[in-house]
Backbone as numpy.savetxt, mean C-alpha at the origin, in Angstrom:
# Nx Ny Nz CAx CAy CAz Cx Cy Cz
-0.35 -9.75 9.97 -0.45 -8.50 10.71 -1.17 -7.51 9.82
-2.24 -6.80 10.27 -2.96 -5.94 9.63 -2.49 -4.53 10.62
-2.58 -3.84 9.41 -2.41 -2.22 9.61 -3.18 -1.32 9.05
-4.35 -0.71 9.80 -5.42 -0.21 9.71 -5.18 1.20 9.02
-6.13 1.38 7.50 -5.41 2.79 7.53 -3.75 3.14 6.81
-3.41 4.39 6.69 -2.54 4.63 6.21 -1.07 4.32 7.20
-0.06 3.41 6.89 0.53 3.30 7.48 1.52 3.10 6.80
3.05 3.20 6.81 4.04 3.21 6.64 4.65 1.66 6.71
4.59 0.62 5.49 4.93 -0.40 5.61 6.05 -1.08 6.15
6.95 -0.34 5.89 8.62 -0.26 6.24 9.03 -0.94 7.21
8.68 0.10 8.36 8.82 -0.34 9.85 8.36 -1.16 10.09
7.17 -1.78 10.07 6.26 -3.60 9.93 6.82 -4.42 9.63
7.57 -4.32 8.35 8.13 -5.41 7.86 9.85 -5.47 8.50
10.24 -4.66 8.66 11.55 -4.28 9.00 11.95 -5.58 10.75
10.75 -5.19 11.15 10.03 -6.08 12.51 10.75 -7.37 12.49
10.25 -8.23 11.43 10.26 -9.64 11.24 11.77 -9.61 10.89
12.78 -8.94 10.16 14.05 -9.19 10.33 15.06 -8.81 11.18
14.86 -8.13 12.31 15.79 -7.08 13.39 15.12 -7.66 14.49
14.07 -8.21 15.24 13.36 -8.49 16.04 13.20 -9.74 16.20
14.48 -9.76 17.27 14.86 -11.59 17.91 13.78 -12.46 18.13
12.92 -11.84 19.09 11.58 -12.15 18.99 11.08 -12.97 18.22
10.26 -11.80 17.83 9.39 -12.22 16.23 9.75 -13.32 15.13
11.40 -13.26 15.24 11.74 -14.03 14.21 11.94 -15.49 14.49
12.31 -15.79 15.72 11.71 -16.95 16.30 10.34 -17.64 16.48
9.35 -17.30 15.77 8.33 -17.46 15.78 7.49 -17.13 14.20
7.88 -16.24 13.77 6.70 -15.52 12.67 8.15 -15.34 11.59
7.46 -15.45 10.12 8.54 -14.71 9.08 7.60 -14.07 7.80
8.28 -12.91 7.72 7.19 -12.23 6.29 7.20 -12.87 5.37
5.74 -13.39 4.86 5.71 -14.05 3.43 4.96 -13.06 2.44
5.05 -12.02 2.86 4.75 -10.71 1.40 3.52 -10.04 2.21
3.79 -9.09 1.37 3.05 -8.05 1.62 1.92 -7.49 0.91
-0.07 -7.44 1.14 -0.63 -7.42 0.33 -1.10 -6.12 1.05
-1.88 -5.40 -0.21 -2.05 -3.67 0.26 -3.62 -3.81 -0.77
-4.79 -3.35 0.27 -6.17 -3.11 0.30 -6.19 -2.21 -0.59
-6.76 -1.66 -1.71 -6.50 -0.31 -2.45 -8.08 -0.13 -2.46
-8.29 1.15 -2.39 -9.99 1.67 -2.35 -9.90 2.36 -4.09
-10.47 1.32 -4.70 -10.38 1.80 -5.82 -11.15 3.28 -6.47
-12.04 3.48 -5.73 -12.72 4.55 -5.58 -11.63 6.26 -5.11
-10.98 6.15 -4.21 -10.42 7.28 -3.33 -8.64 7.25 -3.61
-8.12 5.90 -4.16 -6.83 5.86 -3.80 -6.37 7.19 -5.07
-6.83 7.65 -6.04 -6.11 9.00 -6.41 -5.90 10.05 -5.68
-6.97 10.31 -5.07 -6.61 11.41 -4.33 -5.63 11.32 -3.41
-5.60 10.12 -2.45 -4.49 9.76 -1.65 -3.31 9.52 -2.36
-3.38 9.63 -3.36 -1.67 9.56 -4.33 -1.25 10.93 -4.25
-2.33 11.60 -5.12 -2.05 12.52 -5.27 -2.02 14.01 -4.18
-2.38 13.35 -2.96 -2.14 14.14 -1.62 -0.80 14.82 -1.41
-0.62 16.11 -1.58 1.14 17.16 -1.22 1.35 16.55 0.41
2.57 16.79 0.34 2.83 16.09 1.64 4.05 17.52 2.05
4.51 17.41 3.37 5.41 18.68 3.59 7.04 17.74 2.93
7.95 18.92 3.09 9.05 18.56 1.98 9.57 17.31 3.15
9.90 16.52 2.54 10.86 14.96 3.59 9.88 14.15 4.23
8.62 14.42 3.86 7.47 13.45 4.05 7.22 12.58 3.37
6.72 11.31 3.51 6.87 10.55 2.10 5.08 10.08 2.30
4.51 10.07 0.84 3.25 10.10 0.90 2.88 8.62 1.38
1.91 7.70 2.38 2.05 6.89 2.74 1.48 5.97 1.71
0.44 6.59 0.95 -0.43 5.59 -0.11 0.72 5.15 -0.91
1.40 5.55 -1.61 2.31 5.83 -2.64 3.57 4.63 -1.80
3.99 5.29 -0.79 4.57 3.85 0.13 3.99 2.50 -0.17
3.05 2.34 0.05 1.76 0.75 0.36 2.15 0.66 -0.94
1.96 1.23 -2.00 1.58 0.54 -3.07 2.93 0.32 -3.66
4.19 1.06 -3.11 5.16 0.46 -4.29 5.52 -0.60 -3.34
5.26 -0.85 -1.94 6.21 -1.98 -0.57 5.56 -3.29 -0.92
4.05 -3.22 -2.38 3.57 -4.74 -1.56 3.76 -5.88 -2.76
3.47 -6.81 -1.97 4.16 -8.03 -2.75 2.65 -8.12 -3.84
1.54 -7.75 -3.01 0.22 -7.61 -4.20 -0.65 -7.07 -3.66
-0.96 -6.13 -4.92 -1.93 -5.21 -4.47 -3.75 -5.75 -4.89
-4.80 -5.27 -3.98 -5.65 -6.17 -4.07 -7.04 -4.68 -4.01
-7.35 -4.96 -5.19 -8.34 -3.37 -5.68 -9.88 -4.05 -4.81
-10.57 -3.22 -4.11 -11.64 -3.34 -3.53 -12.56 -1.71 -4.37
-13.56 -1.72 -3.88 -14.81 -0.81 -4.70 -14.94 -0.46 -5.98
-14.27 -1.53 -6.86 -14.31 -1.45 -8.15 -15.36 -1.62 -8.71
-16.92 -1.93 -7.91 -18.10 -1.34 -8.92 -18.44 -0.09 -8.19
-17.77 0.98 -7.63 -18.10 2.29 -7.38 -17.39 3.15 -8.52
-16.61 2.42 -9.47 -15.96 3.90 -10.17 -16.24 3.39 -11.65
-16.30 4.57 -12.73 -16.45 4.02 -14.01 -15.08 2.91 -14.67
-15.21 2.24 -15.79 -14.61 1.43 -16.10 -13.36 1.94 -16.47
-13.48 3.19 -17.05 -11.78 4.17 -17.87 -11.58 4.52 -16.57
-12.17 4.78 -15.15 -11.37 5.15 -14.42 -10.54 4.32 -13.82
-11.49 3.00 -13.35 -10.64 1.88 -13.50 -9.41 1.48 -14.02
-9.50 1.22 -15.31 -8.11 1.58 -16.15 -7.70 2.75 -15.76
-7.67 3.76 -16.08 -6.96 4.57 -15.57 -5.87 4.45 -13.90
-6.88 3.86 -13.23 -6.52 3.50 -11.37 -5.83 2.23 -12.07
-5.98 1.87 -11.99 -4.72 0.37 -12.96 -3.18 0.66 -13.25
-3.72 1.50 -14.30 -2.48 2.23 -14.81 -1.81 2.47 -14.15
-1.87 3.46 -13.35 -0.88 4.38 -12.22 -0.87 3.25 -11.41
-1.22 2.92 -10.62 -1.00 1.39 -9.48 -0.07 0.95 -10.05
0.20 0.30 -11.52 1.31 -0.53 -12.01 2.72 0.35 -12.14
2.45 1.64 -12.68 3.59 2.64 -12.75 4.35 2.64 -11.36
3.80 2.70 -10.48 4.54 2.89 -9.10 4.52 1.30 -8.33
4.07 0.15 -8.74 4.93 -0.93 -8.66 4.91 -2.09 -9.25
C-alpha cells in the first residue's frame, strides 16, 4: 500500500491488525518511507500547531526502512548531515 505524500503512518498500519477484512487476506511486512533527500529538513523542521504531530518526523521514526532518493541533488556534508538526523529519530 502506497501513501502519496505526507501521511500519517499509524492509521495504515493499524488497518492490517483491527480490520477483519484485510487481515484475512493481506499482513504488514514493514514499513519503508521514500525520504527526498534534498527537502526532508525542512519538512522536519516544519512548526506544527500545539497537539499536531509533524507527519515527516512520524514516517521516519514508523518505518521499518528508510530509503533516501535525490541524493545527487545535495552536497555530500549535507548528506551526512541528512543521515545523521534520519538515524537520531529512528
Amino acid at each position: 500500500i502506497e501513501t502519496t505524500g505526507m501521511a500519517d503512518p499509524a492509521p495504515v498500519a493499524q488497518t492490517f491488525f483491527v480490520d477483519e477484512r484485510t487481515t484475512a487476506f493481506a499482513r504488514l511486512d514493514g514499513i519503508v518511507t521514500l525520504i527526498d533527500a534534498k527537502h526532508i529538513e525542512r519538512a522536519l523542521d516544519q512548526e506544527k500547531a500545539e497537539g499536531a504531530e509533524n507527519e515527516a518526523v512520524e514516517q521516519v521514526a514508523f518505518a521499518d526502512r528508510l530509503l533516501l532518493n535525490k541524493t545527487d541533488l545535495v552536497k555530500p556534508e549535507d548528506l551526512d548531515r541528512v543521515e545523521k538526523r534520519l538515524k537520531s529519530i529512528n
